[in-house]
C-alpha positions, 0 to 999 in steps of 0.5 A: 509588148511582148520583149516588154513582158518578157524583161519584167518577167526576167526581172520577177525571176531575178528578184524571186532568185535562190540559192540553194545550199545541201546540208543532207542528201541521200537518193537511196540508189545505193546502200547507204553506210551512214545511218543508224538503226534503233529497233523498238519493238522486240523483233528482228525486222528493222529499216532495211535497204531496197535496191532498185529493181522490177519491184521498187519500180512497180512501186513507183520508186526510182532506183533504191529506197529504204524499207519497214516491214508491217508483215513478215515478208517471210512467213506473212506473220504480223509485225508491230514496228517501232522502227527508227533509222537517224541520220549522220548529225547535221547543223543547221545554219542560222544564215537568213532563208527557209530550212526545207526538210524533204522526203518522198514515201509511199506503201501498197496494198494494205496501206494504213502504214505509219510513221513520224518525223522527227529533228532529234538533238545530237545528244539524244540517242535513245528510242524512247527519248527520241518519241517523246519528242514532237515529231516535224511530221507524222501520217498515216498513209490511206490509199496506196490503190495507184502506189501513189508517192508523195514528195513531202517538204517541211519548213524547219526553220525553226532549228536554225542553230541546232545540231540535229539527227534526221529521224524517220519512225515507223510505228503503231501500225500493224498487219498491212504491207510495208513503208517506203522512204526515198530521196532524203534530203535537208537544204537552206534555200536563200531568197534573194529580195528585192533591196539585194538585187538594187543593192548589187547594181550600185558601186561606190568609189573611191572607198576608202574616201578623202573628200568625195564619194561617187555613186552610180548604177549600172541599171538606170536607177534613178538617186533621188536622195543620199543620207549620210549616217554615222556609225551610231545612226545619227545623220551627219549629212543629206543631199538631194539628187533629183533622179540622177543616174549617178552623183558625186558627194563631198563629204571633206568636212567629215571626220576620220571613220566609218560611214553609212550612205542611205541611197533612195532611189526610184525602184527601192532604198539601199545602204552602202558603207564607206571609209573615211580617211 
């Protein structure tokens, strides 16, 4: 019973499997040379790079982050930051899966720090036109008694095609400590279904074909049933199998085109094209 759970688990994790593919990364572990600075405010305090140390520990992040000051580390004056740091341009792909943005950040004592996200077009450039825009996501920070860092992910999906800057504000706080971004990254993250994985099981060969066509699977699945499909979806052919492990169809009456082999099976349906000579 037990080596029976554990195949199905297997099984759960194959079809619930990801790929996952970078499009922006940055760990701030080390200064970075890429990005761009907008200063909003009139002063001279901008986002500025925080190597790792004693004190970027004490906070809870690991090696270096990026910092925006809400009073002046200097003198202990307050500051009204309306700071902005973009990105290089990224494109986003219009390849099927979910579009995650992810950030951590985090603040210590005073906490009411600040700050918007925002996906900013590649032509947009200016402060003002870049916080007009609706932000992916915007907080306020409440409790920074543990110098507690949340890791923060958003679905942006909905870019899907677009050129776009990752823009991190911090904005309309005033007189409280300072805000830290760490571990920037964007990534399309690709599901693997169910019908993907059956799919991968079956071969059909010879293809291109001259007068039949076999089917088989390397997973025991059983054939109940091929439709063959022209390239207009009409129906040209359809065979019962009666859960078959593999099948050979003669398709010899068939004109000279592409073709569409619909295949059900017991665990799910999958398509697979073929070539008739």
């Amino acid at each position: 019973m037990k080596k029976k759970l554990l195949l199905i688990s297997a099984f759960v994790f194959i079809l619930t499997a990801n790929a996952q593919t970078v499009l922006y990364s940055d760990n701030f572990n080390t200064e970075p040379t890429n990005l761009s600075y907008l200063n909003a405010d009139g002063d001279t305090q901008t986002w500025m790079f925080m190597p790792g140390d004693t004190d970027s520990g004490q906070m809870g992040i690991d090696g270096g982050a990026m910092v925006s000051f809400s009073i002046d580390p200097g003198d202990g004056s307050p500051l009204y930051p309306n700071n902005f740091f973009l990105t290089p341009n990224i494109t986003i792909p219009t390849t099927p899966g979910i579009t995650i943005l992810e950030f951590k950040f985090g603040t210590i004592n005073p906490p009411n720090e600040h700050f918007s996200v925002y996906l900013v077009p590649s032509t947009v450039t200016a402060p003002e036109d870049i916080a007009v825009l609706s932000p992916v996501f915007s907080t306020t920070l409440t409790n920074a008694n543990e110098m507690i860092v949340t890791t923060q992910q958003i679905d942006v999906s909905s870019f899907a095609g677009q050129t776009v800057k990752i823009a991190i504000r911090h904005h309309d706080c005033s007189y409280q400590s300072l805000l830290f971004i760490d571990d920037l990254s964007l990534f399309l993250d690709v599901v693997a279904s169910a019908s993907d994985f059956i799919s991968s099981q079956f071969s059909v060969y010879p293809n291109p074909i001259n007068n039949s066509v076999t089917i088989s699977n390397t997973g025991n699945i059983e054939i109940n049933k091929i439709v063959v499909c022209d390239i207009n979806g009409r129906t040209v052919k359809t065979v019962n199998t009666n859960a078959v492990l593999e099948t050979t169809v003669n398709v010899s009456e068939l004109n000279t085109g592409v073709y569409f082999l619909n295949i059900e099976t017991n665990e799910g349906s999958l398509t697979k094209k073929i070539v008739k000579n």
